[in-house]
N, C-alpha and C positions, 0 to 999 in steps of 0.2 A: 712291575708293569701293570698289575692288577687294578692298581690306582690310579689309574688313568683310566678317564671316561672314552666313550666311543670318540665324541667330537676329538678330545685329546690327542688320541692314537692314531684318527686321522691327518692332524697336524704333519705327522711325522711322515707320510708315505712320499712325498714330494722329494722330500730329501734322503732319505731310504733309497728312493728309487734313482734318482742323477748320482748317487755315491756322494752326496755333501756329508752326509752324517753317515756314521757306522753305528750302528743303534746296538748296543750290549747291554741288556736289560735282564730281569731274576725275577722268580715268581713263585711263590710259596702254594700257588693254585694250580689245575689243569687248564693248559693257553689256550688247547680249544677249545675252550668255554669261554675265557675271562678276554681273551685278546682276538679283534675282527681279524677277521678272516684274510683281507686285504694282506693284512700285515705281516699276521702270521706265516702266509704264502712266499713273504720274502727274506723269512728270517730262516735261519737253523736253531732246531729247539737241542738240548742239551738235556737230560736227565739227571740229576746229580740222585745219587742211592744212599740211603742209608750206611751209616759207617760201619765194618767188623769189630767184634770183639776185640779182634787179638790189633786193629788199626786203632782204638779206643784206648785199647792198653798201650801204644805207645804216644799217644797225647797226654795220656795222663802222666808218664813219666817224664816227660817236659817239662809241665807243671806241679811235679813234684819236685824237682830240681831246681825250681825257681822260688816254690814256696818253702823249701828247707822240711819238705815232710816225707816220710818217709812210712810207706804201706807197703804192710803184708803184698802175696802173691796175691793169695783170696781176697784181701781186701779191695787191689784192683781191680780181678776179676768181676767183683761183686759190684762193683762200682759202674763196669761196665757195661756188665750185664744190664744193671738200674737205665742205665743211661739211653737202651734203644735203640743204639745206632744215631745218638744227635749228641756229638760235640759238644755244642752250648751246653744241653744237662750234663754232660760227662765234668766238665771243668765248673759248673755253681755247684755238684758235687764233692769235687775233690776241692772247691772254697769251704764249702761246710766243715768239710771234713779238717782243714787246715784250724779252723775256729775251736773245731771241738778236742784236737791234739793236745798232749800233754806239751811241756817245756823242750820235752827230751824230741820233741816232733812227731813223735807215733800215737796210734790211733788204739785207745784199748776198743774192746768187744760191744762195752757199753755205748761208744761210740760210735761205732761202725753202726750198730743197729737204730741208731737216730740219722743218720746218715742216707740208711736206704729206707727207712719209713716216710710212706706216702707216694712212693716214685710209679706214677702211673706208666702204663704203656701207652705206647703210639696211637694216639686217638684221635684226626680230625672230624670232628662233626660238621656231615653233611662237605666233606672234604672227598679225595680220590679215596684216601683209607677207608673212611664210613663204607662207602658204597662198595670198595673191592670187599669187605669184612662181611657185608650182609648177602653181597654175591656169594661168599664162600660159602657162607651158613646155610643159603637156598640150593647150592648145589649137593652139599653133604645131604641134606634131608632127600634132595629126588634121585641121589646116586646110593642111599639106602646104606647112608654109613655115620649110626647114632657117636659113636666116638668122634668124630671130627666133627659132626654137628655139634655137639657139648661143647666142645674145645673152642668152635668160634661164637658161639653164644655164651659162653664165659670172658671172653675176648673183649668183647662188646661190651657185658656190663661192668666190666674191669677197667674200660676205657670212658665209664660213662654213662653212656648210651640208655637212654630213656628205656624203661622196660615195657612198658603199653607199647611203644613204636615197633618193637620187637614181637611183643603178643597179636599188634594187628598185621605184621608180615607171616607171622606162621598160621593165622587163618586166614592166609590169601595162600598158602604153601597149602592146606589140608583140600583147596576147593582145586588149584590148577593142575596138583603133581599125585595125589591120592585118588580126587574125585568121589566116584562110586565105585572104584575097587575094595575100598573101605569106609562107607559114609559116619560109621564113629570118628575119625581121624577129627571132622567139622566139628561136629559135636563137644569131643576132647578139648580141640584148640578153644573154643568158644568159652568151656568149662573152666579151662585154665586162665584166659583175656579177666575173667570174672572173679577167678579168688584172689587177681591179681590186682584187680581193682577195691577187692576188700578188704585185703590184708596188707597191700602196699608191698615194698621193698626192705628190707630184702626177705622178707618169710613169703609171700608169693611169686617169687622166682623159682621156688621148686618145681610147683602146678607147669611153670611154662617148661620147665627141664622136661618133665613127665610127658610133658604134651609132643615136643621137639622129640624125642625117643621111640616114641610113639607112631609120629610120622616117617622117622626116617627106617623105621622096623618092616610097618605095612606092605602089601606090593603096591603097585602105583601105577597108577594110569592118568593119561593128561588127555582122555577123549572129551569130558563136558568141556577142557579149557578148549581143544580145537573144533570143538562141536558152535560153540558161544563164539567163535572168532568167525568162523564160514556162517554162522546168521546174521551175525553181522555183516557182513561181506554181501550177502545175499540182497541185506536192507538198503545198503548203501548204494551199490548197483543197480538196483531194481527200480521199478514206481511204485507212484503209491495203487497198490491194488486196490479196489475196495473190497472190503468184508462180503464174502459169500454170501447170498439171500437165507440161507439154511442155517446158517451160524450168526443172524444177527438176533439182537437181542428187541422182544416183542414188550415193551413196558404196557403200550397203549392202542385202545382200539385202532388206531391209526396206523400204526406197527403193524398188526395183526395183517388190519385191511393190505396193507401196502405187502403181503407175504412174509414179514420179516420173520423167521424163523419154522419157515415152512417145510414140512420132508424131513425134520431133522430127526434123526435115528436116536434117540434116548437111550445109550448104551449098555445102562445097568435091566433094559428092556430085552438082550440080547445074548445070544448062549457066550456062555462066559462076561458077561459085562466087555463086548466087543463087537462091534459094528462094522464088520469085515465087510468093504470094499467100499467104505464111507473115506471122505477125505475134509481134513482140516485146513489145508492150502487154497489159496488162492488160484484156479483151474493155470493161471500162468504156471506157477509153482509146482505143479500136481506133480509128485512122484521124487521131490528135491527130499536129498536122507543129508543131515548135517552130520548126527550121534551116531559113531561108530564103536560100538562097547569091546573093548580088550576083552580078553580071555583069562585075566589076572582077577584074584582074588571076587569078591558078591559080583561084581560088572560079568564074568565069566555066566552067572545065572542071567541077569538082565538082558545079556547077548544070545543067548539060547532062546528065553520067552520071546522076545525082539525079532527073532528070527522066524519062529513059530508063528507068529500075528504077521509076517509081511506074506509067508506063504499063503495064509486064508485069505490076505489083501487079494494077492494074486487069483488065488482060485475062485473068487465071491462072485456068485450069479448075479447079485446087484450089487452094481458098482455109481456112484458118483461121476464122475469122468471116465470118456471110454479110452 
């Protein structure tokens, strides 16, 4: 169904819909993507699942009965295993295999291991797989469990999968799910995107091991990712303020004349390099807190300091806004 364009599948809703046509159509894609909506609204979708082993193992013996060959237990097993849960490989398998039999129709050792060399795993790229495989990787790392993060980052490059692609999602995992509970975590990931870019595949996939490990060890805090989404929020919602007279910037006598940077408190001018009861916001804005720092890991001190400078906010005989 996939192969059919928009206009195409539109064709079809007319007769869809009076019952001219019964439409039974297959699709190797996710339909709610690939198939309008219209359509998909009047169809029923059907899931078809990867095959069992032990369902695997009796196709093959079908087709061992038809091709006169005759395999070990392990050798089906083994076969199956290769195979993935997909039919089609299971049976251009056990063709191979029929190729590389002796007369007598069995499969010696030498055989068998030319048989399952090369047999990748289930890999679509940029498919539902792709993306359930990197959701699982991103979740192992923020549920702080290095063993399954390995496991699907092995997964991945076993399947393929680009290794930069992979190195620029775990320094997007070190900035959302780590943050400033551990700000090496960035660092790390960055360090590793780098040796990986200089030494290539496959000797710079350890760096990214190290770094994936790394993250998913640390504690974790996602306050700068929900700090960066509420400014956002903020922007979007809002107008546009203009920049405070205090906080504009004075290039030129004209600047100057016009106040631009007038009253402004020079921080490193003040006890502690801090300007208690000064404000950065736009007076609409005044007193809006986005960064809320966790109590996990470095963020636990930033939350403390944080808290210490809003109390002085509070208490400051001169303040900016009242």
């Amino acid at each position: 169904m996939h192969r059919f364009n928009k206009s195409q599948q539109d064709a079809f809703l007319p007769f869809v819909e009076n019952g001219t046509l019964i439409l039974i159509g297959a699709t190797t894609e996710n339909p709610a993507f690939e198939l309008n909506s219209a359509l998909l609204s009047r169809a029923r979708v059907y899931r078809l699942h990867s095959l069992t082993a032990q369902e695997l193992g009796m196709i093959l013996r079908r087709g061992e009965a038809q091709l006169s060959l005759t395999l070990t237990e392990a050798q089906r097993e083994g076969i199956a295993l290769a195979a993935d849960g997909d039919a089609r490989r299971a049976l251009n398998l056990l063709e191979l295999a029929m190729s590389l039999s002796g007369e007598d129709g069995r499969l010696d050792e030498a055989g068998f291991e030319e048989v399952l060399r090369g047999s990748p795993r289930r890999f679509d790229k940029n498919g539902d797989n792709f993306y359930d495989q990197i959701s699982a990787l991103h979740k192992a790392v923020r549920g702080s469990s290095p063993d399954a993060a390995l496991y699907w980052y092995c997964r991945m490059l076993d399947g393929g999968c680009d290794s930069l692609y992979l190195a620029r999602r775990v320094i997007r995992m070190a900035s959302e799910d780590i943050g400033n509970a551990d700000p090496r975590a960035l660092s790390l990931s960055l360090d590793a995107w780098q040796t990986l870019e200089r030494l290539g595949s496959p000797e710079g996939e350890l760096a990214l091991a190290q770094a994936i490990t790394y993250l998913a060890s640390v504690p974790k805090s996602n306050a700068v990712y929900t700090a960066f989404k509420a400014a956002q929020r903020a922007v979007a919602e809002g107008g546009s303020d203009e920049v405070p007279i205090h906080l504009r910037n004075a290039p030129t006598k004209l600047a100057k004349a016009e106040g631009h940077g007038a009253d402004y408190r020079y921080a490193h001018d003040e006890t502690d390099a801090f300007a208690a009861g000064e404000s950065y916001f736009p007076e609409s804005l005044h007193g809006s807190r986005f960064y809320e720092p966790t109590d996990r890991g470095l963020e636990g001190r930033i939350k403390a300091r944080l808290h210490d400078l809003r109390v002085r906010d509070r208490l400051a005989s001169r303040r900016r806004y009242s």
